[in-house]
BAGUTI-678587 format. One record per residue (C-alpha): x negated, y negated, z; residue number from 1. Coordinates in nm, 4 decimals. Example, Ala and Ser with C-alpha at 12.3 -4.5 7.8 and 13.67 -1.06 7.14 Angstrom:
BEGIN
        px        py        pz  resi
   -1.2300    0.4500    0.7800     1
   -1.3670    0.1060    0.7140     2
END
This chain:
BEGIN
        px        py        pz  resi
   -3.8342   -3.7168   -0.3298     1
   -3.5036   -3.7350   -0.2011     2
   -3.3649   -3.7220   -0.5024     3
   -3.5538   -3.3760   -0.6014     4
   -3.4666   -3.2194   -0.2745     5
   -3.0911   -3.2443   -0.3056     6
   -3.1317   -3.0874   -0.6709     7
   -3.3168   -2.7749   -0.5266     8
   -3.0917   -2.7531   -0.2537     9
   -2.7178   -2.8047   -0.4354    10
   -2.7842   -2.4041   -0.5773    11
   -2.8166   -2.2399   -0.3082    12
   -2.5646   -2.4236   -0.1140    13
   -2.3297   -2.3407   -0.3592    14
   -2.3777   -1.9892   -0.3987    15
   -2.4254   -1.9555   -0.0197    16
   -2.0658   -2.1403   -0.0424    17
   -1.9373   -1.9434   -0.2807    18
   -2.0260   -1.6010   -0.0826    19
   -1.8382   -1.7237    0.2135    20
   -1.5703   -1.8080    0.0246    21
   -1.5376   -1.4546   -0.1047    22
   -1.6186   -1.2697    0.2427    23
   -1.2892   -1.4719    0.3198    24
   -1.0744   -1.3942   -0.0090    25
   -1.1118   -0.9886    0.0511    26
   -0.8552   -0.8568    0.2534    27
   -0.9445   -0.6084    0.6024    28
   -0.7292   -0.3400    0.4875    29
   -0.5146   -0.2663    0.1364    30
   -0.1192   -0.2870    0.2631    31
   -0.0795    0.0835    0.2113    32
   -0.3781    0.1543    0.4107    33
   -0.2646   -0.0344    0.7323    34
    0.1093    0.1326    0.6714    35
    0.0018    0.4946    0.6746    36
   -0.2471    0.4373    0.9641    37
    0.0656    0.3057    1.1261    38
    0.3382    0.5264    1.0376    39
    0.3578    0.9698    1.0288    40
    0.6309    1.1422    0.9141    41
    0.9803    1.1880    1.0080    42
    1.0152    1.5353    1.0802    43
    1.3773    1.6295    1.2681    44
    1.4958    1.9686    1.4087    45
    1.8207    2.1226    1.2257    46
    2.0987    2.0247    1.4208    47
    1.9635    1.6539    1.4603    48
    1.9847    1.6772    1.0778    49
    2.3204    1.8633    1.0612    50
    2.4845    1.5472    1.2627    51
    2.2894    1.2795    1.0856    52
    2.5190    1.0683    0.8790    53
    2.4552    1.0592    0.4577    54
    2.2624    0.6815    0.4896    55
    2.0250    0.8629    0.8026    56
    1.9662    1.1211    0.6085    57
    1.8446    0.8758    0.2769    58
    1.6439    0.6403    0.4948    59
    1.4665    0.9290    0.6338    60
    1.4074    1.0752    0.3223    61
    1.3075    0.7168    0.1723    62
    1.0460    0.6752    0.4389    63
    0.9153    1.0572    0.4166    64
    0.9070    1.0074    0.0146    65
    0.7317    0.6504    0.0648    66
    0.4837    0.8421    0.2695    67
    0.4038    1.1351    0.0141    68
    0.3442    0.8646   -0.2579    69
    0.1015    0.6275   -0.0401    70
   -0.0068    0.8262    0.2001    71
   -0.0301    1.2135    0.0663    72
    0.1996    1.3689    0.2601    73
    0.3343    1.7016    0.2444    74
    0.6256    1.8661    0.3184    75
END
């Protein structure tokens, strides 16, 4: 009887196993999810821009175009 037991049982362990296993493989939130529900953009005022130096002014525009792609920003 033993015997028969563990043979009904081993199924559903394993796919009771195998759900768990999954719940845990699926990740809370996709990357660019989490990074636009962190981030907005980078909008500065015209003279901040006209004294920003050439590598601000790419690594603002960088983040801002990052944004548009992932997150649908506009300009």
């Amino acid at each position: 009887m033993g015997k028969a037991l563990m043979v009904g049982l081993l199924p559903k362990c394993l796919l009771f196993g195998g759900l768990l296993l999954a719940g845990c493989a699926t990740p809370v939130s996709p990357a660019r999810q989490l990074w636009c529900d962190h981030n907005q953009p980078r909008r500065a005022s015209a003279a901040v821009v006209a004294a920003m130096t050439r590598p601000e002014l790419d690594e603002i525009n960088a983040y801002n175009g990052k944004g548009a792609r992932w997150c649908g920003w506009k300009p």
